[in-house]
Biopython code that builds the backbone (N, CA, C, O; Angstrom):
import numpy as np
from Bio.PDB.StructureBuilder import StructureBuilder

atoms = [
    (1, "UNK", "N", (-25.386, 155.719, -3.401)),
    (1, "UNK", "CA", (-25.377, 156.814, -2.466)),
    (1, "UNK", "C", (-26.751, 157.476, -2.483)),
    (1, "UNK", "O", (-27.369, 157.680, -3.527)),
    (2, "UNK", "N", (-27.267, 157.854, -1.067)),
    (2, "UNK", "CA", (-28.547, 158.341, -1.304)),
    (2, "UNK", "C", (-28.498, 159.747, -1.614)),
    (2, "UNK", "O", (-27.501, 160.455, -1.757)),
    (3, "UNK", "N", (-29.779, 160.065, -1.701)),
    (3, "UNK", "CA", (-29.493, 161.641, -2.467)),
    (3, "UNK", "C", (-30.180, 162.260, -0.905)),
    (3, "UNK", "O", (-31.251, 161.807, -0.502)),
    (4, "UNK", "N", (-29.572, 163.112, -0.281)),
    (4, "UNK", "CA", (-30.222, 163.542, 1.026)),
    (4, "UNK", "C", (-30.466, 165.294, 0.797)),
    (4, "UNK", "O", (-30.408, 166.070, 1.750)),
    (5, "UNK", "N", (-30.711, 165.695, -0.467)),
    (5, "UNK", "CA", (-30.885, 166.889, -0.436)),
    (5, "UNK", "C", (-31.941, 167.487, 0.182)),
    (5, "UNK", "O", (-32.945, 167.129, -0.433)),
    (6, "UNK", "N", (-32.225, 168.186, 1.045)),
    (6, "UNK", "CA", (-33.052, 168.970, 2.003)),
    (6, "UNK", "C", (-33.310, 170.316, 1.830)),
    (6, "UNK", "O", (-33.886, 170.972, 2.698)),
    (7, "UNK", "N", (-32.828, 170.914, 0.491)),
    (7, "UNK", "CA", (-33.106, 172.265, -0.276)),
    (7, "UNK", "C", (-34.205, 172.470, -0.376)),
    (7, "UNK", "O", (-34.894, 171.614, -0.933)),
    (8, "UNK", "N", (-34.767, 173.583, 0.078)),
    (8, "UNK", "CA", (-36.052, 174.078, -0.466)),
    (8, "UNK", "C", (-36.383, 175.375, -0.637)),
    (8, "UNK", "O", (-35.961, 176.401, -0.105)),
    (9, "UNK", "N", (-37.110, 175.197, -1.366)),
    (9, "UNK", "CA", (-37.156, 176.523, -2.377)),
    (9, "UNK", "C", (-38.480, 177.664, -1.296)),
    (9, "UNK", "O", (-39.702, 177.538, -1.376)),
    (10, "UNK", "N", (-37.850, 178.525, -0.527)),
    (10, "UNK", "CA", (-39.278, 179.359, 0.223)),
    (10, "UNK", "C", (-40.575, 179.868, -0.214)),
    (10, "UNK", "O", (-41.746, 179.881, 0.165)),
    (11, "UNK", "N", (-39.780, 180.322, -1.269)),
    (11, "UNK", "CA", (-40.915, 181.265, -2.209)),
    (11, "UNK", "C", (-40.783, 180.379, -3.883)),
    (11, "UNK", "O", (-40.033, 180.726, -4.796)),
    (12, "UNK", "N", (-41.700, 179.246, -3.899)),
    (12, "UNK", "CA", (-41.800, 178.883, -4.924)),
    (12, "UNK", "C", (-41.869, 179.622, -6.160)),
    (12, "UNK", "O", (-41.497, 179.037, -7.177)),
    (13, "UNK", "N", (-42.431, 181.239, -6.275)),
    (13, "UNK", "CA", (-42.376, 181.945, -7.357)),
    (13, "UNK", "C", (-40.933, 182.072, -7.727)),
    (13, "UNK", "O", (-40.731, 182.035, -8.941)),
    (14, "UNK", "N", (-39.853, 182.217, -6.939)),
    (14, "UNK", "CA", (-38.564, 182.522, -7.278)),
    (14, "UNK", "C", (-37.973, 181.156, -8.095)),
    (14, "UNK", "O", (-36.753, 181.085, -8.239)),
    (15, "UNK", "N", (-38.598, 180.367, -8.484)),
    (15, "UNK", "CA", (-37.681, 179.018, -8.636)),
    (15, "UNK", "C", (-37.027, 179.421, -10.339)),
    (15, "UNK", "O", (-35.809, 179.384, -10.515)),
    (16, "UNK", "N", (-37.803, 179.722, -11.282)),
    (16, "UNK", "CA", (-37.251, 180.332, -12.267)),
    (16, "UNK", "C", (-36.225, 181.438, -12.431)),
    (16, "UNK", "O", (-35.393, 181.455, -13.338)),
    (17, "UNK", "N", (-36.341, 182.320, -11.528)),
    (17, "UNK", "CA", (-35.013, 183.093, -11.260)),
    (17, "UNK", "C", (-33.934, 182.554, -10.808)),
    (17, "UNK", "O", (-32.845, 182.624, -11.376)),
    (18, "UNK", "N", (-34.231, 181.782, -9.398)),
    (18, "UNK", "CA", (-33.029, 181.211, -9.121)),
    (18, "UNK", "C", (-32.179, 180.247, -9.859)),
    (18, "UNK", "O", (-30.951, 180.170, -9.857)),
    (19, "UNK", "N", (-33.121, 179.468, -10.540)),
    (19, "UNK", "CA", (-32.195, 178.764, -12.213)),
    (19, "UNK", "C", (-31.837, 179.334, -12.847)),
    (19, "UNK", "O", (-30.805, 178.933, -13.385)),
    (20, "UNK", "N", (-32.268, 180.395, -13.184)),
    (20, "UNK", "CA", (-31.459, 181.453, -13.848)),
    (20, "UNK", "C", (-30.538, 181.762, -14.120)),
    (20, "UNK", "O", (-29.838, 181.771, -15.132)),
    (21, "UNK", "N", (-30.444, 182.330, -12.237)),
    (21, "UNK", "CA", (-29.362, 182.684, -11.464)),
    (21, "UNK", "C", (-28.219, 181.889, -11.908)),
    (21, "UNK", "O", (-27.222, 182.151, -12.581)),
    (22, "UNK", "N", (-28.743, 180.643, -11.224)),
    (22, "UNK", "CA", (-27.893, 179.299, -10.986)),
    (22, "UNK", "C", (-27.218, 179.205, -12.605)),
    (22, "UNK", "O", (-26.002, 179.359, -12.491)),
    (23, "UNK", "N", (-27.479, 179.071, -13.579)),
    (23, "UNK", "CA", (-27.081, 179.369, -14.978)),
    (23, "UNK", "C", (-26.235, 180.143, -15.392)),
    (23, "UNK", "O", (-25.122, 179.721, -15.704)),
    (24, "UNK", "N", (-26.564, 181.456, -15.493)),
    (24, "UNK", "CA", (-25.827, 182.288, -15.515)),
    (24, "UNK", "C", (-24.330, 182.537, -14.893)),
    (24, "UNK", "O", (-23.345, 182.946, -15.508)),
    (25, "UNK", "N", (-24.442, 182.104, -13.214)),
    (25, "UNK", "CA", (-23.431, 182.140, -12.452)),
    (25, "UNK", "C", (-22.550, 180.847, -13.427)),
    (25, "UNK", "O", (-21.598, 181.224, -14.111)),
    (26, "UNK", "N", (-22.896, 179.515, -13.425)),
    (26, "UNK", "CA", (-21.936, 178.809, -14.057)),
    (26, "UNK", "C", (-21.692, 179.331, -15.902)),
    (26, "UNK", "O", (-20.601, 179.506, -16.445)),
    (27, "UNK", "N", (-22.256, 179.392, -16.166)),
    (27, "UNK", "CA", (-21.825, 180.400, -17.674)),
    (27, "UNK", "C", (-20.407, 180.781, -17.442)),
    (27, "UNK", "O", (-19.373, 180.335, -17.938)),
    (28, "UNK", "N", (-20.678, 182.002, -16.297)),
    (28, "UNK", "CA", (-19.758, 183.104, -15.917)),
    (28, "UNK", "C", (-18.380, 182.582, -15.579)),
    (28, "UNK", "O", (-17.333, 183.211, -15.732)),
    (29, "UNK", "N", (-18.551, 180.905, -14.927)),
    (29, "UNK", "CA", (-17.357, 180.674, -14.422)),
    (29, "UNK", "C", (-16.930, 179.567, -15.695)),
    (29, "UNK", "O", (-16.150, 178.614, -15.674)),
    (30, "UNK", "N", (-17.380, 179.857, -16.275)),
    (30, "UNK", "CA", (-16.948, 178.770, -17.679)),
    (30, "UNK", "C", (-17.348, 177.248, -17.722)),
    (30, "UNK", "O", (-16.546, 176.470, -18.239)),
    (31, "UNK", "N", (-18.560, 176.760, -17.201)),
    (31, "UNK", "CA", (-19.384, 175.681, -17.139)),
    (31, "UNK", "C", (-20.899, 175.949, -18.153)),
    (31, "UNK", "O", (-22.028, 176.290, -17.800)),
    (32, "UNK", "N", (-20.287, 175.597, -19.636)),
    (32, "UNK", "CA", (-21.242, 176.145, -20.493)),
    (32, "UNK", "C", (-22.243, 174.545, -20.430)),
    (32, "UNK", "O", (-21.877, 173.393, -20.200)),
    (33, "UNK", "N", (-23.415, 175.041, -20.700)),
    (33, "UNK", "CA", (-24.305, 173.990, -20.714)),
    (33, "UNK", "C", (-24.520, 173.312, -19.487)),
    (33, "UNK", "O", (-24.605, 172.088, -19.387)),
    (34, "UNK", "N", (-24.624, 174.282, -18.375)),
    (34, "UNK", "CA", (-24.638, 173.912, -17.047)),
    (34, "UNK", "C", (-25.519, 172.787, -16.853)),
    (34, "UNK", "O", (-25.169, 171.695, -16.406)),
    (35, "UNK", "N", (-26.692, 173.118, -17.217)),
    (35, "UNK", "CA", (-27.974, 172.669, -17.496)),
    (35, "UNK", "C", (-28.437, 170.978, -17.953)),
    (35, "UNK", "O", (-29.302, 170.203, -17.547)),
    (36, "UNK", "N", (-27.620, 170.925, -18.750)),
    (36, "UNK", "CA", (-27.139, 169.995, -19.459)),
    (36, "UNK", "C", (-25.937, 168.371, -18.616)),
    (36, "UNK", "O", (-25.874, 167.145, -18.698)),
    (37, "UNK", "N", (-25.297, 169.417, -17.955)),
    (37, "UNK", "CA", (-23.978, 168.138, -17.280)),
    (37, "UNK", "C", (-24.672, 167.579, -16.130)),
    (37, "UNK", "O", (-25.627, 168.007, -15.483)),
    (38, "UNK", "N", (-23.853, 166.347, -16.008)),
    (38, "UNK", "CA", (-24.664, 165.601, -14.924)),
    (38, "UNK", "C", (-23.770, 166.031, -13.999)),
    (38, "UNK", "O", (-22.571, 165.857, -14.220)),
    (39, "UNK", "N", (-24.169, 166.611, -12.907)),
    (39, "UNK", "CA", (-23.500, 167.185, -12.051)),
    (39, "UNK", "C", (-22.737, 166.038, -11.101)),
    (39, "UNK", "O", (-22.045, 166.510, -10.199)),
    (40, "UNK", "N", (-22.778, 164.963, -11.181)),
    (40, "UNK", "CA", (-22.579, 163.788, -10.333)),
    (40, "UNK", "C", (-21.298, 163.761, -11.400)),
    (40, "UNK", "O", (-20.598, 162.931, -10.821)),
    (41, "UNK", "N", (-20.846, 163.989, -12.113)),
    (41, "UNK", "CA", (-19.571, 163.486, -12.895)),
    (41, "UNK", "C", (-18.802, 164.771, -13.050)),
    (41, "UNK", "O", (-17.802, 164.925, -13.751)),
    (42, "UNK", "N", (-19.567, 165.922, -12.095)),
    (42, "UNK", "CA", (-18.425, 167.175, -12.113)),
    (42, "UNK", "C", (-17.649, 167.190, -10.343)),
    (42, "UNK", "O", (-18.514, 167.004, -9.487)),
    (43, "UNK", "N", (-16.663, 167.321, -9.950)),
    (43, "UNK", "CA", (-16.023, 167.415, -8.789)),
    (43, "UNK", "C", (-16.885, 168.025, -7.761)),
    (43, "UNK", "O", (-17.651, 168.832, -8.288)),
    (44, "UNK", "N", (-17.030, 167.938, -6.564)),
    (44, "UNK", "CA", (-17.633, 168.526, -5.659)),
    (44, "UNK", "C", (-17.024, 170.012, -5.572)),
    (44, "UNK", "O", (-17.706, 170.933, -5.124)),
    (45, "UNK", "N", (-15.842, 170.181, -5.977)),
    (45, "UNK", "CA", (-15.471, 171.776, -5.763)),
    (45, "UNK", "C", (-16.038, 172.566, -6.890)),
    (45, "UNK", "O", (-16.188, 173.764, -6.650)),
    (46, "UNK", "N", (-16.385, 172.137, -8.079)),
    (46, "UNK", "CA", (-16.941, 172.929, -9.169)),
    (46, "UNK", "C", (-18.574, 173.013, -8.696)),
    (46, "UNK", "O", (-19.139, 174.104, -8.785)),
    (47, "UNK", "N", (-19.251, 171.927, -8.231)),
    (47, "UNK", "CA", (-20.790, 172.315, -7.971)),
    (47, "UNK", "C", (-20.681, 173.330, -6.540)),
    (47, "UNK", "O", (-21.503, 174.208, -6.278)),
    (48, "UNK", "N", (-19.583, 173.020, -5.769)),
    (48, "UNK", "CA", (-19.629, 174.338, -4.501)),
    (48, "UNK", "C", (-19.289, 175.286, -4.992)),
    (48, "UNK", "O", (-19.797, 176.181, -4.317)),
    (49, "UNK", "N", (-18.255, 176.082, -6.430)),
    (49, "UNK", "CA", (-18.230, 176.782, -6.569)),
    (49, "UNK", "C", (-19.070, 177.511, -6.997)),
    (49, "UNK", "O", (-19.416, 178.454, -6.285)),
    (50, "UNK", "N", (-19.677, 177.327, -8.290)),
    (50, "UNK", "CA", (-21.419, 177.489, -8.273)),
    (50, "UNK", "C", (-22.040, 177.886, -7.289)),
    (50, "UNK", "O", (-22.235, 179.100, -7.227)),
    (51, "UNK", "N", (-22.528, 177.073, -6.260)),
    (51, "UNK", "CA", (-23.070, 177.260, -4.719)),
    (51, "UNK", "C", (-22.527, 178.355, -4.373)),
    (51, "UNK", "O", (-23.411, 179.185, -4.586)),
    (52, "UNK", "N", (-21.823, 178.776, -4.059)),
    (52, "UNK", "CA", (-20.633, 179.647, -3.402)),
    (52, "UNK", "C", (-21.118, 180.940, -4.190)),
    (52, "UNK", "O", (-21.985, 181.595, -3.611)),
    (53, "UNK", "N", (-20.648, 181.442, -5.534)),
    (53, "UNK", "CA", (-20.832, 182.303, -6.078)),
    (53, "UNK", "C", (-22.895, 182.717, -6.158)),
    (53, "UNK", "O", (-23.448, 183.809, -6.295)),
    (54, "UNK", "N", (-23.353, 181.659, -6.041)),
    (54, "UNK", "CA", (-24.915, 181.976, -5.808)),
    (54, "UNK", "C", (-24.889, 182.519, -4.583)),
    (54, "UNK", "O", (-24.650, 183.725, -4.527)),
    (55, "UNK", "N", (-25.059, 181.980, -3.674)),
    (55, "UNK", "CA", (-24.877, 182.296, -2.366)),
    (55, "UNK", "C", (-24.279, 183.730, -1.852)),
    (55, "UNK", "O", (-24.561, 184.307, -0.803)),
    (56, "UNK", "N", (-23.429, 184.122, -2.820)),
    (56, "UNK", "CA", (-22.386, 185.785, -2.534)),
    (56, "UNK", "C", (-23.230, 186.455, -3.176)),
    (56, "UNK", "O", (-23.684, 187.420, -2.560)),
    (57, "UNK", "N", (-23.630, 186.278, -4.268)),
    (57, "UNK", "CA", (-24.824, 187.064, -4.962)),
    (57, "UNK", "C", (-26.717, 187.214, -4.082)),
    (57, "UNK", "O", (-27.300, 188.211, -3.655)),
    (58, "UNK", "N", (-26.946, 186.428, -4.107)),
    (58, "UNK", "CA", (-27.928, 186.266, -3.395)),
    (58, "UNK", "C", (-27.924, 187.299, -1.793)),
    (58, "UNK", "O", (-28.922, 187.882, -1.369)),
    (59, "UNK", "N", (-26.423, 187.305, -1.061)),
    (59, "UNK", "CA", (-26.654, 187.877, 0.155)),
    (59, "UNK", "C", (-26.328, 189.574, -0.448)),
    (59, "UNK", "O", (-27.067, 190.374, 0.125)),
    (60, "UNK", "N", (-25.551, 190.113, -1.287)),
    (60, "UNK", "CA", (-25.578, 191.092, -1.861)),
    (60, "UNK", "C", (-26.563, 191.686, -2.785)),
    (60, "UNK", "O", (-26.433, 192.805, -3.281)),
    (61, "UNK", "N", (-27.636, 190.822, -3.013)),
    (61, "UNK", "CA", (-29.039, 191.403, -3.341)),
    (61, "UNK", "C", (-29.852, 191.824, -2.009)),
    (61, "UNK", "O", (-30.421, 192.900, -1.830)),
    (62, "UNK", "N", (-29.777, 190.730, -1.116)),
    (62, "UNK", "CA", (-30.604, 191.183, -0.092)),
    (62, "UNK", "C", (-29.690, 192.266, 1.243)),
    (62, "UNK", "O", (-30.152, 192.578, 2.341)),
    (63, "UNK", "N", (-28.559, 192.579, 0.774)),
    (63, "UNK", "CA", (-27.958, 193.704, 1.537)),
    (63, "UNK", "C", (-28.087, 195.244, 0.838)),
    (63, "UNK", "O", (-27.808, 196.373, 1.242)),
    (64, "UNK", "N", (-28.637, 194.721, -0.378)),
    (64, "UNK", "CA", (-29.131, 196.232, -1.244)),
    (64, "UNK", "C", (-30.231, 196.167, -0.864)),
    (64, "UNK", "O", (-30.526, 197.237, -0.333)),
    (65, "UNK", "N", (-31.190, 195.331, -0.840)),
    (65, "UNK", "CA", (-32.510, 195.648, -0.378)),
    (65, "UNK", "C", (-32.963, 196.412, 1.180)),
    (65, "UNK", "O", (-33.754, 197.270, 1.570)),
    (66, "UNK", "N", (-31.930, 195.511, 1.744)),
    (66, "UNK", "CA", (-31.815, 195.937, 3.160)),
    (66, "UNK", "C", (-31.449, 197.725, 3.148)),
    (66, "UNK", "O", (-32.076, 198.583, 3.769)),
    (67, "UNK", "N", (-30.247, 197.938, 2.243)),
    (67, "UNK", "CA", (-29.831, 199.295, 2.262)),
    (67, "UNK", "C", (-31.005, 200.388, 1.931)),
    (67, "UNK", "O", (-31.329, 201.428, 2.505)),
    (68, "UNK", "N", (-31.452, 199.797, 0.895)),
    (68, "UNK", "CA", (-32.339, 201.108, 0.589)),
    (68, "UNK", "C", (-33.930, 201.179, 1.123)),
    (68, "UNK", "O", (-34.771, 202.068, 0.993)),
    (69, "UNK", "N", (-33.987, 199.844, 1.792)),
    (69, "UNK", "CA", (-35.234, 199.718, 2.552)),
    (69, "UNK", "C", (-35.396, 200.741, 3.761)),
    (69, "UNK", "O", (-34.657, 200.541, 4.725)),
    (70, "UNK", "N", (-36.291, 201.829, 3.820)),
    (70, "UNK", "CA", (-36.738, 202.594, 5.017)),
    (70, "UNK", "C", (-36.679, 201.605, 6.048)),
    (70, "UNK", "O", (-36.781, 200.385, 5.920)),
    (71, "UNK", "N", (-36.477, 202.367, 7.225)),
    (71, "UNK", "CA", (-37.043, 201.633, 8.394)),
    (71, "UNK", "C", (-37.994, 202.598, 9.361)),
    (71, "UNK", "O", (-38.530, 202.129, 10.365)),
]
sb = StructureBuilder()
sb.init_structure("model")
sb.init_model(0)
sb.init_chain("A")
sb.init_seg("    ")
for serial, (resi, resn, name, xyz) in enumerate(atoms, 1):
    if name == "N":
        sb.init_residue(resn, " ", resi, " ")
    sb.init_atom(name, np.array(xyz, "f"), 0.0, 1.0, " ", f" {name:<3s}", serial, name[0])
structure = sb.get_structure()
């Protein structure tokens, strides 16, 4: 199977946070050693959940930013 990932990272400075992120969030959902598993031998609903919970976080950072940003 080919790998067709088309992800890219905008702001290359963020790439360490967003692993982070990405870490932490699976920690949280009880995928210890995220880092570590080959994600190809975990179910597609556990790497979307991951996805999913990044993704809810990520738009609730930038809806605080948005909030307290003057216009």
């Amino acid at each position: 199977m080919a790998n067709n990932n088309n992800n890219q990272i905008l702001v290359p400075q963020a790439r360490n946070s967003l692993n982070q992120m990405k870490f932490e969030i699976a920690s949280e959902l009880g995928f210890a050693n995220y880092d570590q598993i080959d994600k190809g031998s975990l179910p597609s609903r556990a790497n979307g959940y991951v996805g999913g919970n990044i993704t809810k976080r990520l738009v609730s950072l930038g809806e605080s930013a948005l909030a307290n940003k003057p216009v």
